[in-house]
C-alpha positions as a Markdown table, in Angstrom:
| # | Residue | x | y | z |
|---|---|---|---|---|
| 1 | Unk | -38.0 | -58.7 | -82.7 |
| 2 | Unk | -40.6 | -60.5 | -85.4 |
| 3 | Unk | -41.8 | -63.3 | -83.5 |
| 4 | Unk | -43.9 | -65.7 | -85.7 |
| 5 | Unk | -46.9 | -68.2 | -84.1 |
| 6 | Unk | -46.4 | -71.5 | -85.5 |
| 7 | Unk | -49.8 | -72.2 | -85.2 |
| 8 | Unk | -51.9 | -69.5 | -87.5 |
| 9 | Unk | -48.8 | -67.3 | -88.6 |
| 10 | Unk | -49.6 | -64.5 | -86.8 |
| 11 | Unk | -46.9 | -62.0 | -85.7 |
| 12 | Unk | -46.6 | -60.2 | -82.6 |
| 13 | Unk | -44.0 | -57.4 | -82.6 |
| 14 | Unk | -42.3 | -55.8 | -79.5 |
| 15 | Unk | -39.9 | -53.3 | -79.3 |
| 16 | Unk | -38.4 | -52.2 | -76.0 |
| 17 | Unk | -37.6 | -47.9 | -75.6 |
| 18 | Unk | -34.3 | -46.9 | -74.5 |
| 19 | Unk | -36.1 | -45.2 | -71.7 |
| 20 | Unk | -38.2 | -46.5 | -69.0 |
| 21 | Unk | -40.2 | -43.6 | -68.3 |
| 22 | Unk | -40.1 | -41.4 | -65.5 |
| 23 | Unk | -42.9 | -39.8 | -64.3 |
| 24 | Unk | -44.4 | -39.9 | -60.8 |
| 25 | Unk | -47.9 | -40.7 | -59.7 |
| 26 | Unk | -48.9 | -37.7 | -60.1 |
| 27 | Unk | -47.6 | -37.1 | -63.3 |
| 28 | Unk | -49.7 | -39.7 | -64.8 |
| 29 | Unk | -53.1 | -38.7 | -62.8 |
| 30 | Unk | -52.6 | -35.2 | -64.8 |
| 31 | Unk | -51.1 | -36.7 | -67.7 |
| 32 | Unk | -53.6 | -35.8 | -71.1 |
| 33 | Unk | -55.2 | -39.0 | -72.7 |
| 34 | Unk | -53.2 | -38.6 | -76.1 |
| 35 | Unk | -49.6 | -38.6 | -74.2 |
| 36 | Unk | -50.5 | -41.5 | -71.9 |
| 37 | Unk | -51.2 | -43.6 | -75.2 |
| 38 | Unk | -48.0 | -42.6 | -76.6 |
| 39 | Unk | -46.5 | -43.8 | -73.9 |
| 40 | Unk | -48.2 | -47.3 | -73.3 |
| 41 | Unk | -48.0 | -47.8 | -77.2 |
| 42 | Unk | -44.4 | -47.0 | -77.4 |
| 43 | Unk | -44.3 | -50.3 | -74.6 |
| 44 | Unk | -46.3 | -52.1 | -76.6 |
| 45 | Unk | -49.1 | -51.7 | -73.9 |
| 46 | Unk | -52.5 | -51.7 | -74.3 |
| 47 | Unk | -54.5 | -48.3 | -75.3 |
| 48 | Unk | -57.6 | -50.0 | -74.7 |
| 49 | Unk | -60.5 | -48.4 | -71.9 |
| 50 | Unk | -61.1 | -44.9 | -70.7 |
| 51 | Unk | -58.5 | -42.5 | -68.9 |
| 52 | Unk | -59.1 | -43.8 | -65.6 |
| 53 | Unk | -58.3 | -47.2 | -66.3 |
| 54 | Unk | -55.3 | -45.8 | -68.5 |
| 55 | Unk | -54.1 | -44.0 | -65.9 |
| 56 | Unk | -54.6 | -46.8 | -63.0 |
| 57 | Unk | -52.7 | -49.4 | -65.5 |
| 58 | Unk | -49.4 | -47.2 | -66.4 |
| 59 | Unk | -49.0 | -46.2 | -62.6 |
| 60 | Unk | -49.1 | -50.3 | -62.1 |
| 61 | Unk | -47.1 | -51.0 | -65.1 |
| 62 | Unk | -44.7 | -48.5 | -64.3 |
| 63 | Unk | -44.7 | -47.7 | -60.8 |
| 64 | Unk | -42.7 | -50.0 | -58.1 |
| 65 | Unk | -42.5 | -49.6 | -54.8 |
| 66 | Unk | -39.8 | -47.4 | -53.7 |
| 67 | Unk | -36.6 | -48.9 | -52.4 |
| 68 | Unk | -36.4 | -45.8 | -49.8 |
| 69 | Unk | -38.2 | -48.2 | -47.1 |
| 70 | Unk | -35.9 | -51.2 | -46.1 |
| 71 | Unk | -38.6 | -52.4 | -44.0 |
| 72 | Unk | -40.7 | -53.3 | -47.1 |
| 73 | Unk | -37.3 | -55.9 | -48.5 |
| 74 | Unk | -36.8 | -58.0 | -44.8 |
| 75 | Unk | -36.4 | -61.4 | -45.4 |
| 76 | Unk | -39.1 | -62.3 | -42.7 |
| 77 | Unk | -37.2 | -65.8 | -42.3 |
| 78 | Unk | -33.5 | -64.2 | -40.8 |
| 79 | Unk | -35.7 | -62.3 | -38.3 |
| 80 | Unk | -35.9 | -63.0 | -34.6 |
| 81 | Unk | -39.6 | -63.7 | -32.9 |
């Protein structure tokens, strides 16, 4: 997708994997610096900062909280007080 600014003709690109990738939390808090890059650039995510803050923004890109706890997904308005 070639998406052209209007304004100053700039173009921003974005292509979206096949894959969402599937590594745990842990897998990312031993993952080597040049394989995390790979895979926030081949998101289109920023390879900008040191590991740590790598690390701390693909476990928040790609992390979510796991659908295992129904407790987390009550709709607080149905329940009874």
């Amino acid at each position: 997708m070639d998406v052209r600014n209007r304004k100053n003709d700039e173009v921003s690109v974005f292509q979206m994997p096949l894959h969402y990738p599937r590594y745990s939390k842990e897998d990312y808090l031993d993952m080597p610096e040049w394989k995390l890059d790979r895979v926030l650039a081949d998101y289109g995510l920023s390879t900008y900062g040191d590991l740590a803050h790598k690390r701390e923004f693909a476990i928040g890109a790609f992390l979510w909280i796991s659908t295992h706890s129904p407790k987390l997904y009550q709709d607080k308005s149905s329940t009874t007080n």
